[in-house]
C-alpha positions as CSV (number, residue, x, y, z in Angstrom):
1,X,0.0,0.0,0.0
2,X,1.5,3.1,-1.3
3,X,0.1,6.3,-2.2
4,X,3.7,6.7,-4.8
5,X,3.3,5.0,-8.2
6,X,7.0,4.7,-8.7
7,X,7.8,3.4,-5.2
8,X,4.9,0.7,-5.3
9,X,6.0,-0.4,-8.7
10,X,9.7,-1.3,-7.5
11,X,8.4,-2.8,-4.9
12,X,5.8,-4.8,-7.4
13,X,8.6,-5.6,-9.7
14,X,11.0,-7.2,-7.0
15,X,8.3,-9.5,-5.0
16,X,7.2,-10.9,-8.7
17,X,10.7,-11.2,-9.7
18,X,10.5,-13.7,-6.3
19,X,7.8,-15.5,-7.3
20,X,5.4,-13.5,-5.3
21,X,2.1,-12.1,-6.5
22,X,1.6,-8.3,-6.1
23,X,-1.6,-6.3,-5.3
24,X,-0.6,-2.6,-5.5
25,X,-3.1,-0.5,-3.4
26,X,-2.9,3.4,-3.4
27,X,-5.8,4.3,-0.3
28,X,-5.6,3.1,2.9
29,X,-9.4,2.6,2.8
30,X,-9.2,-0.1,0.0
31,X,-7.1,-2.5,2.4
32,X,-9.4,-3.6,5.1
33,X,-12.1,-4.6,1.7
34,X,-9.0,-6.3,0.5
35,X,-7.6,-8.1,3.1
36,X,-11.4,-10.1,3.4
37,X,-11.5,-10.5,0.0
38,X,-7.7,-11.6,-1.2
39,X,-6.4,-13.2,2.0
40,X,-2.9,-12.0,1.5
41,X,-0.1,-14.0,3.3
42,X,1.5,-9.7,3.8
43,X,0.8,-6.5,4.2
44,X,3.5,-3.6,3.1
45,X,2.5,-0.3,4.2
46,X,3.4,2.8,4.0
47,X,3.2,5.5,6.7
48,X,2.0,8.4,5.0
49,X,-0.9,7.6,3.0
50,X,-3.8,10.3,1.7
51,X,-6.5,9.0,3.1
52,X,-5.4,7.4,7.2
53,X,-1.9,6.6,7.6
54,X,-0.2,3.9,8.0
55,X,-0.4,3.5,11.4
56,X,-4.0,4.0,12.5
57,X,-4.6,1.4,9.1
58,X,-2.1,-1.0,10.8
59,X,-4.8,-1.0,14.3
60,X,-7.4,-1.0,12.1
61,X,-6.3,-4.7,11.0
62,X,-5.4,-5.7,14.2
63,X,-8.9,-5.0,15.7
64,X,-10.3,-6.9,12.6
65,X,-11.9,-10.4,13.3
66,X,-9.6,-13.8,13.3
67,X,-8.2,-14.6,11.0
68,X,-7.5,-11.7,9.4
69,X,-6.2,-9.4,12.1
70,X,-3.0,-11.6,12.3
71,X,-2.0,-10.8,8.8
72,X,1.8,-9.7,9.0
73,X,2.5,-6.3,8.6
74,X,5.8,-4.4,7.0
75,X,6.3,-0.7,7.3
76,X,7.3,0.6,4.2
77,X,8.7,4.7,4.8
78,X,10.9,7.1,4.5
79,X,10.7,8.6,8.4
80,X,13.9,7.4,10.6
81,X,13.2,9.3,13.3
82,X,13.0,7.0,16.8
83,X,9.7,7.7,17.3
84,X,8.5,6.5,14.1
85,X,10.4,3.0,14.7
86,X,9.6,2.5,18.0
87,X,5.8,3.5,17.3
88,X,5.7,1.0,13.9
């Protein structure tokens, strides 16, 4: 999930080059629809979305119903700062 076209399709390009099937999403609203519907096996994210960010989507999972709030989760951003790690 990335709101950048460019960043999501490097990353799109490098999981299929792996073998791995890719489902670019832009809004943050489109991923709790999507996680019912596709069952995916991971979740990258990025922080700093248009529509929630990153981490209020990533608590929005978690409070989902099992099975699906135990889907892993990788932050995907640009911030470094302490707080931001610590906090993802």
């Amino acid at each position: 999930v990335d709101d950048e076209p460019n960043i999501a399709e490097v990353v799109r390009l490098y999981l299929e080059h792996a073998n791995y099937e890719a489902l670019l999403l832009s809004r943050g609203q489109e991923v709790l629809r999507t996680i019912v519907e596709e069952r995916p096996s991971l979740v990258l994210l990025d922080i700093m979305l248009p529509d929630v960010s990153g981490y209020e989507l990533c608590e929005q999972i978690r409070k989902m119903e099992a099975p699906y709030h135990q889907t892993p989760i990788i932050f995907l951003t640009a911030k470094g700062e302490s707080i931001d790690k610590l906090r993802g």
